[in-house]
C-alpha positions, 0 to 999 in steps of 0.5 A: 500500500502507498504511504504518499498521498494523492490529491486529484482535482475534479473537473469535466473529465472526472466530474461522474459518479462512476469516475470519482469512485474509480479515483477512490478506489484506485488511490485518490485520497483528497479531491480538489476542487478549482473554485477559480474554475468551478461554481459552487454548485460543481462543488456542492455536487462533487461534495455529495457525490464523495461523502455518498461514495464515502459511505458506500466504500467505508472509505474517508476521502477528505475534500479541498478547495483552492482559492483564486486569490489575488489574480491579474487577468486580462480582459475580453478580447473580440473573438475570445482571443487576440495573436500580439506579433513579436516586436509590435507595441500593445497598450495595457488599459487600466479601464475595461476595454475590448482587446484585440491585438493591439491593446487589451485590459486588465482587472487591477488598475492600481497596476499603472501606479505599481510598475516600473518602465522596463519591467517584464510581464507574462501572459498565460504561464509565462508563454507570452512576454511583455517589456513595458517600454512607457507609462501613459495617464492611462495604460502601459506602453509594451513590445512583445518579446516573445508572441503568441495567442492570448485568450480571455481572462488569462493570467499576468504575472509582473517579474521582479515587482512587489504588487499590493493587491489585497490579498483577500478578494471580495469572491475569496472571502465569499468562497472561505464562507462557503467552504466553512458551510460545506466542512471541507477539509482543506483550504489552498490559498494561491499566489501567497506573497508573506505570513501575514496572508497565512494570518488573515485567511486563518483570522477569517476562519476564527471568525467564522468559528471554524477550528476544522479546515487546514490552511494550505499555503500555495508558493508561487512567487518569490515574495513566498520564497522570501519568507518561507520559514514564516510561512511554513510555521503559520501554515498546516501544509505548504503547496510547491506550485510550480506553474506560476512559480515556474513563470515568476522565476527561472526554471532552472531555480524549481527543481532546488526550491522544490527539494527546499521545502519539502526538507524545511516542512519534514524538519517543522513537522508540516506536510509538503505538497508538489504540484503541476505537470506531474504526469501532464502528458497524460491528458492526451496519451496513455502513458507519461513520459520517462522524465514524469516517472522520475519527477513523481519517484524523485519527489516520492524518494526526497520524503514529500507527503503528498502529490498532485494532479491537476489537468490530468483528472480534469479535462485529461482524456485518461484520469483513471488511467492517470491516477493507476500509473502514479499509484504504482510510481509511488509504490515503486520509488517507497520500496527504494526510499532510505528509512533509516535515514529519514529517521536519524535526521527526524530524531535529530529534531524532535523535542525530547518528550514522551510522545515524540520518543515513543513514536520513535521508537515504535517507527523504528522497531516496525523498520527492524522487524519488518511489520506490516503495520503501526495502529495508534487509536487517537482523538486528535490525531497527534500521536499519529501525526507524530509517527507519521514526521518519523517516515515509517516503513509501514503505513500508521493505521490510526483509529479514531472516533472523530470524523472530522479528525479521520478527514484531517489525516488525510493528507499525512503520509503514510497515515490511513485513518479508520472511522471507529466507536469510541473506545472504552478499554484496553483489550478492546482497543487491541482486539480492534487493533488486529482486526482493522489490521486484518482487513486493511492489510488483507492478510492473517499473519505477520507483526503489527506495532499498537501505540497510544495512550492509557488509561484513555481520557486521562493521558495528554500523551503516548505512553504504551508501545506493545508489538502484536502477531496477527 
């Protein structure tokens, strides 16, 4: 069984009931909906289609949503669409025009007051590019460097330049609401320019009365980069979004900033996330390339906790097929992942208390004597949490009576949270512990490590490990 997690977007191509439940049951373990895309019907709709697959599959599948946030676009263009020639001049308006293929529009008009003459912009993932050549009362002065077709509503990126935009847009705010009325289980915030966004988005949820929903923190810029520590400390999980990221910086630089933050949120106990054009040839072929397989193993073998597919499962010909492909990459590269290793590093930080040396210990025993799994029954979800920063050999079954907490685990590597009653002793909780071990291993023999804490209700703590033949 794999121990990284997969989160799978939904769109068009995967929207149907049959298909999401193939997704499930062949890996996804987190569904993202688009709200930059998707209107919140699809996402209700979506909502109900998983929590009914949920419970007909005795399955947990979590939900996410990712935010538009603070976003320039361009306009509308007669035709939908405009061809800017390389070397010609097109003004940028600052008031909402119709474009064509010599001017077009944006929607943040404080632009003109932001950026400097000889600043870089890109147009549509950085396939189009602009040097700003003059400022006018009313609209940029650009040549085309590099031409190309650009559609309606496509994005812009300003290279080098610090834009002020309110990070909390008026249709973010109202999609943070929603996503508070729905429970969803995670929030992705984009274009993440300092801590102090991470703040505000969780300020809103205290607001809101939301103690629930992980916040995500998307790096797509080098603002983020910046400040990085920060955000990792205020956030629950940290998104390498290398499409934008890959358009505001050389991408040369996103393989380094990748391995980066993956080893910053393994050493600060936060879950990393890479995504974008993981298996990207798969929207029109059958199978990826030989240099996708390495990106999806070489992220799997730095210790990343979760990966993504975007365009692949929504508007991809092949999403199942897809998601297959990757769950045996993941499997294949976990087999060759240096454990031991993973473990001494993570030791070398972790604070000298109970809960941190047993679930040590208990990783590093299941690592020794090759068992098949570690069953920590959990409230909240932190001894699991706990093991689950160790990198363990063996997937972390964790028992809780909580489904909000079952939904949160999700997105832990290696953790395979199990919706139970609460549990009222120890020889139940053992008893328990080997059957759920039984099924979700679907095997009747081998070793399993139990870990917790006891006498349950009085302990803040993990207090036992006790090794189990099954």
């Amino acid at each position: 069984m794999k121990k990284t997690k997969i989160i799978a977007t939904i769109g068009p191509s995967s929207r149907d009931t049959e298909v999401i439940k193939e997704l499930i049951l062949n890996g996804m373990d987190i569904a993202r909906i688009n709200l930059t895309h998707a209107s919140h019907e699809f996402a209700k709709d979506v909502i109900n289609k998983i929590d009914n697959l949920n419970k007909e599959l005795n399955t947990s599948v979590s939900i996410m949503f990712d935010l538009e946030g603070p976003d320039i676009n361009v306009g509308k263009f007669a035709g939908g669409s405009a061809y800017l020639t390389k070397n010609s001049k097109i003004r940028i308006y600052m008031d909402d025009i119709l474009g064509d293929s010599t001017k077009f529009s944006i929607n943040y008009p404080k632009l003109i007051d932001e950026i400097k003459v000889n600043t870089v912009i890109k147009l549509d993932d950085g396939l189009i590019e602009l040097n700003v050549i003059d400022k006018e009362l009313n609209y940029l002065l650009c040549e085309v460097v590099t031409g190309g077709f650009i559609e309606n509503n496509k994005g812009l990126n300003v290279i080098g330049t610090k834009i002020r935009m309110p990070f909390l847009t008026k249709k973010d705010k109202e999609d943070i609401k929603f996503a508070c009325e729905q429970n969803i289980d995670y929030l992705a915030l984009s274009l993440i320019r300092s801590s102090e966004d991470v703040l505000e988005v969780n300020d809103l949820l205290i607001n809101l009365n939301n103690d629930h929903i992980s916040i995500i923190s998307k790096i797509e810029n080098e603002s983020a980069i910046d400040d990085i520590d920060e955000i990792i400390r205020n956030s629950d999980a940290i998104m390498v979004a290398r499409g934008d990221l890959g358009v505001e910086l050389p991408m040369e630089r996103i393989p380094g900033i990748q391995k980066m933050i993956i080893n910053k949120c393994h050493m600060m106990s936060k879950v990393s996330i890479v995504a974008t054009e993981m298996m990207s040839t798969m929207e029109n072929a059958v199978r990826p390339t030989r240099a996708e397989v390495s990106d999806v193993a070489n992220a799997v073998l730095d210790g990343v906790d979760v990966v993504m597919l975007s365009g692949e499962t929504t508007i991809g010909k092949y999403p199942i097929e897809t998601l297959k492909i990757m769950t045996k990459i993941i499997e294949s590269s976990e087999l060759d992942q240096n454990y031991l290793d993973f473990l001494d590093k993570t030791m070398r930080t972790e604070k000298q208390d109970i809960t941190g040396s047993v679930a040590y210990s208990s990783v590093e025993c299941a690592l020794r004597l090759k068992c098949n799994a570690i069953v920590t029954p959990t409230m909240s979800g932190y001894t699991a949490r706990k093991i689950s920063r160790f990198r363990p050999s063996c997937i972390v079954i964790a028992l809780c009576p909580n489904v909000e907490t079952v939904k949160s685990l999700n997105i832990y590597y290696g953790i395979y949270p199990v919706l139970v009653d609460e549990i009222k002793s120890f020889d139940k909780m053992m008893d328990l512990a080997k059957k759920t071990a039984t099924k979700i291993l679907r095997c009747d023999n081998g070793k399993i490590i139990v870990t917790g804490g006891y006498p349950f209700n009085e302990v803040k703590h993990t207090n036992f490990m006790k090794i189990e033949e099954i």
